[in-house]
C-alpha positions, -999 to 999 in steps of 0.1 A, spaced: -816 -492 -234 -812 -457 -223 -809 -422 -245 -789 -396 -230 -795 -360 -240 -766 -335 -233 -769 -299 -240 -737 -281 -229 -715 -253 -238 -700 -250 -273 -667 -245 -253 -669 -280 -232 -688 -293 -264 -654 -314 -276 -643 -322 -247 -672 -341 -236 -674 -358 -265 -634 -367 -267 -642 -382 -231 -672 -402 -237 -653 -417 -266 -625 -427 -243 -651 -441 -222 -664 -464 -248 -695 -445 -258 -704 -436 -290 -716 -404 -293 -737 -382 -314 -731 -344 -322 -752 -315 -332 -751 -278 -332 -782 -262 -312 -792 -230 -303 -803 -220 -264 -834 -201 -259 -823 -170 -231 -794 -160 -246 -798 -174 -280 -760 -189 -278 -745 -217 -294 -751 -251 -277 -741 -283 -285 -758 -311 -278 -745 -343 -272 -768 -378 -277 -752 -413 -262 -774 -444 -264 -763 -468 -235 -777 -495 -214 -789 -486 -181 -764 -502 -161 -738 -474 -183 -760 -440 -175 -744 -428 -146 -708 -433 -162 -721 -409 -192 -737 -382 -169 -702 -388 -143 -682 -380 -174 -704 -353 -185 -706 -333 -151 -664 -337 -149 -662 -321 -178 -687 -293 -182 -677 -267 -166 -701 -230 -151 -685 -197 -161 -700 -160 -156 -702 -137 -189 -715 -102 -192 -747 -99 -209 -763 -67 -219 -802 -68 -208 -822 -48 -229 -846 -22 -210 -872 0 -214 -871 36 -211 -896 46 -186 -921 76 -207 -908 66 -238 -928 45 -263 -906 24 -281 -867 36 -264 -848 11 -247 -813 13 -228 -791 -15 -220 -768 -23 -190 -743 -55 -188 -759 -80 -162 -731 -110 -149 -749 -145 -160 -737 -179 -152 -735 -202 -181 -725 -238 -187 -727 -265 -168 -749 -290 -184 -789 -301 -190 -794 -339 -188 -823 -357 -204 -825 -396 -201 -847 -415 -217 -859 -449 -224 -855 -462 -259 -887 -488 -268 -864 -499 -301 -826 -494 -314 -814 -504 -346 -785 -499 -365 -784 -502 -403 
């Protein structure tokens, strides 16, 4: 048995998960927090047999989709102790991060 770990985009966030469920898999959500822009995540967990993992991450990658925001990058002001200045910066976000791992026990109670 296999875990799969999905963190994507609070905006592709229910539409994964409405398409793994069509798919058959049961799915597990919860709210997370990313680390470089400190934006709402969500992450996605799907326990599956191995033979089943690339349908999940298939369904995943259809479904989460890259998009460019504008950021504002804080800077320092050269001379001055303390000062910074920000400018927008164009990031790409989405997409999605994919963890699978082996599960050494399941059980459901």
């Amino acid at each position: 048995m296999k875990l799969v770990f999905a963190i994507v985009n609070n905006e592709d966030g229910n539409i994964v998960m409405r398409e793994l469920n069509k798919g058959g898999f049961s799915v597990t959500k919860m709210a997370s927090t990313g680390g470089f822009l400190r934006a709402g995540n969500t992450t996605l967990l799907v326990g599956t047999s191995e033979e089943q993992v690339q349908g999940v991450v298939e369904i995943i990658q259809q479904h989460s989709m890259r998009r460019k925001q504008m950021v504002f990058k804080p800077e320092p002001v050269i001379g001055a102790v303390g000062d910074y200045t920000s400018y927008p910066e164009e990031v790409e976000l989405g997409g999605a991060t994919i963890f699978v791992v082996d599960v050494e026990r399941f059980e459901k109670v």
